[in-house]
C-alpha positions, 0 to 999 in steps of 0.5 A: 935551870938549864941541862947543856950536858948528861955529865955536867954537875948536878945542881938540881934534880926531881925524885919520887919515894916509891909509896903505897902505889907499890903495895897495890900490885898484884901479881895478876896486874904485874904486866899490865903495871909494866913490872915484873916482879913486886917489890919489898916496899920498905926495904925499896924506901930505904934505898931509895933514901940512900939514893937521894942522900948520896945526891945531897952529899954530892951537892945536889937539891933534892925536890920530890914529886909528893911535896911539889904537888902537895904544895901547889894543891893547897889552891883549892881551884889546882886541886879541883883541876888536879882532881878532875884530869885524873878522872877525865883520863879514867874509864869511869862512865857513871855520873854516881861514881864520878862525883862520888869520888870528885866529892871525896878525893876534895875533902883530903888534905893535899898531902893525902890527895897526892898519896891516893892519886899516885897510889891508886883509888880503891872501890871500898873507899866510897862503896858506903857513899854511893848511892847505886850499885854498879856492875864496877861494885860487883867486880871488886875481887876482878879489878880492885880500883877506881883509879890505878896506881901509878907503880911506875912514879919513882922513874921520874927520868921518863916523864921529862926532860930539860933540853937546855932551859926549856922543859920537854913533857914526856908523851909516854908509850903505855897507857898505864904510865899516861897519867905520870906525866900530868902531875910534871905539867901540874908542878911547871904551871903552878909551883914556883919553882918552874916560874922561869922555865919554859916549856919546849913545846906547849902540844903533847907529843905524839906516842910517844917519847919517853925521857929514858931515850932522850941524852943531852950530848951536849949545847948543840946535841940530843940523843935520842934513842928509838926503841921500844917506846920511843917511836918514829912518829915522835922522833920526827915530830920532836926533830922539825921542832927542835931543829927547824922552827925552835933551832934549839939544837942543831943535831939529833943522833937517833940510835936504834936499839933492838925493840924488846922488853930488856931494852926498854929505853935508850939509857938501859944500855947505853949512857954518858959518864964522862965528857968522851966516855960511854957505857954501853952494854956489849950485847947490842953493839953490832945490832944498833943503827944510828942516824943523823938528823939535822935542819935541811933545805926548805925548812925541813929536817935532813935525815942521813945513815951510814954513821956508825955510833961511835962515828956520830958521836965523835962528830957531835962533840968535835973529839978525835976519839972517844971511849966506849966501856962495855958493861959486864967486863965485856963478858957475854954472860955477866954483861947480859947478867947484869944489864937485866939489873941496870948495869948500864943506867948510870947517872952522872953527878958531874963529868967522870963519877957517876952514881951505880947499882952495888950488885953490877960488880964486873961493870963498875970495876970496868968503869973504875979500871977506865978512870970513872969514880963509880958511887955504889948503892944498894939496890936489892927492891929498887932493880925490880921495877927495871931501872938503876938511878938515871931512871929514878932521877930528872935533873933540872940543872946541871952545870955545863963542863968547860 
């Protein structure tokens, strides 16, 4: 498995089907869950479906999160594992709760324990179980789980990323989205499917760097975007490894984005559709700084400004010129309309087609007007979870463009 390129021809890719854990928001713990609305969770399933399957018609293998996992637990020993690092980072205190829900969660099948790991765990599941009554027992109308749901899962983009052939675990910003990157280290030690990738680096990142900031340009260079979950700290960190003691790459094009909730990554408003054409939405093109990165003497990283983006990336891809399109049609009114729905998030399935929301109409008729074949998808449930379809995919493997 190898990722040189963010338009290279997609080979392989990792989705999550939205699941019960969508059916476990409330409307109290909406901005806790990172989400702003609560989706329709059977309509969300049929989109989704719709999705993976414009992916297959484009030659792309589809492989889930549900059924990599399900299968790896099937090993007692990753199960009990699986099992007790979910506890481990849960706020639970009390020897009675803990091995009543340890005991409990190992008698599911593996295809259920999944289920309830990434749907949440409920107080009434085990309340006729135990033995003592604890202050949490008394709290169910307050705070109804043991365990959280996991809401955000079908955004798999951000738990990782391939950088060439090695594998990038994800450091997530927000506590409530920690967990998600477990289940991707889970599938890479025990499915064989990873048997022959390595990971970038085996520490965990610092808070953190999330894959919706992170573009492969191409063999020689990353995007990272710096916003608001992607700090400096990681950025740094991520830089010495990669350009100094790995050299992997030999550019990282930091991009710095207004640090809000509407621009949450990178790739909310800005991504690569072809080999010299980006979409990027107008309402940060004047506020957006860029910065260099690169090995510098006595082994540590040279960092520059002065660039402008399109400067950078010119440089990065040794292109005299290349294209900017602007979401929206370049309307301030309809591109800051449609950026809220995910007008930017494009994911390509090779160089100059890619696959978008159907509701963004003025900015997938940009994108045709300007020579990309845009793939339309309904998108009415999934958009209210604040990401488009580069959110909702991680491509393990894509071809490198000639």
């Amino acid at each position: 498995m190898h990722v040189g390129s963010d338009v290279g021809r997609l080979k392989k890719v990792i989705l999550h089907k939205p699941g019960q854990e969508l059916e476990n928001l409330t409307p109290r713990y909406l901005e806790d869950l990172l989400f702003d609305e609560i989706p329709w969770l059977a309509q969300a399933q049929k989109e989704h479906d719709g999705f993976a399957a414009v992916l297959k018609n484009n030659g792309a293998e589809v492989y889930y999160v549900t059924a990599l996992l399900a299968e790896i637990v099937k090993d007692p020993q990753v199960k009990s594992e699986l099992i007790k690092r979910h506890l481990k980072a849960s706020p639970l205190i009390e020897a009675d709760v803990l091995n009543t829900i340890y005991n409990y969660l190992s008698e599911q099948e593996p295809q259920e324990l999944v289920a309830t790991l990434i749907a949440g765990f409920h107080k009434k599941e085990i309340q006729h179980l135990k033995k003592h009554r604890t202050l949490s027992d008394l709290t169910l109308d307050s705070y109804p789980f043991y365990l959280a749901p996991l809401p955000n899962m079908y955004f798999t983009r951000d738990h990782g990323a391939m950088i060439g052939p090695k594998l990038q675990v994800s450091s997530m910003f927000n506590p409530a989205r920690r967990l998600e990157t477990v289940f991707l280290r889970f599938i890479h030690k025990y499915h064989p499917l990873f048997k022959n990738v390595e990971l970038a680096f085996h520490e965990e990142i610092p808070y953190g760097i999330e894959g919706g900031d992170v573009l492969v340009l191409n063999e020689e260079t990353l995007v990272i975007g710096l916003s608001e979950r992607t700090t400096e700290e990681a950025i740094e960190w991520i830089a010495h490894k990669y350009l100094v003691e790995k050299e992997l790459v030999k550019h990282i094009v930091v991009v710095q984005i207004p640090s809000r909730r509407a621009y949450m990554h990178l790739d909310t408003v800005f991504t690569m559709v072809d080999s010299d054409k980006f979409l990027m939405y107008p309402g940060i093109k004047d506020v957006v700084t860029t910065y260099w990165l690169e090995k510098g003497r006595d082994d540590r990283v040279s960092a520059s400004s002065g660039y402008n983006l399109q400067g950078a990336l010119r440089k990065a891809l040794h292109q005299k010129q290349i294209e900017i399109i602007y979401s929206g049609a370049n309307d301030e009114i309809t591109a800051a309309r449609e950026q809220w729905g995910d007008s930017t998030n494009a994911l390509a399935v090779k160089p100059g087609k890619v696959i978008c929301y159907d509701r963004n109409e003025a900015t997938n008729e940009a994108l045709r007007r300007h020579g990309v074949d845009v793939i339309e998808i309904d998108s009415s449930e999934l958009v209210r979870g604040r990401g488009g379809p580069r959110c909702m995919s991680m491509p393990l493997d894509r071809e490198t463009p000639s």
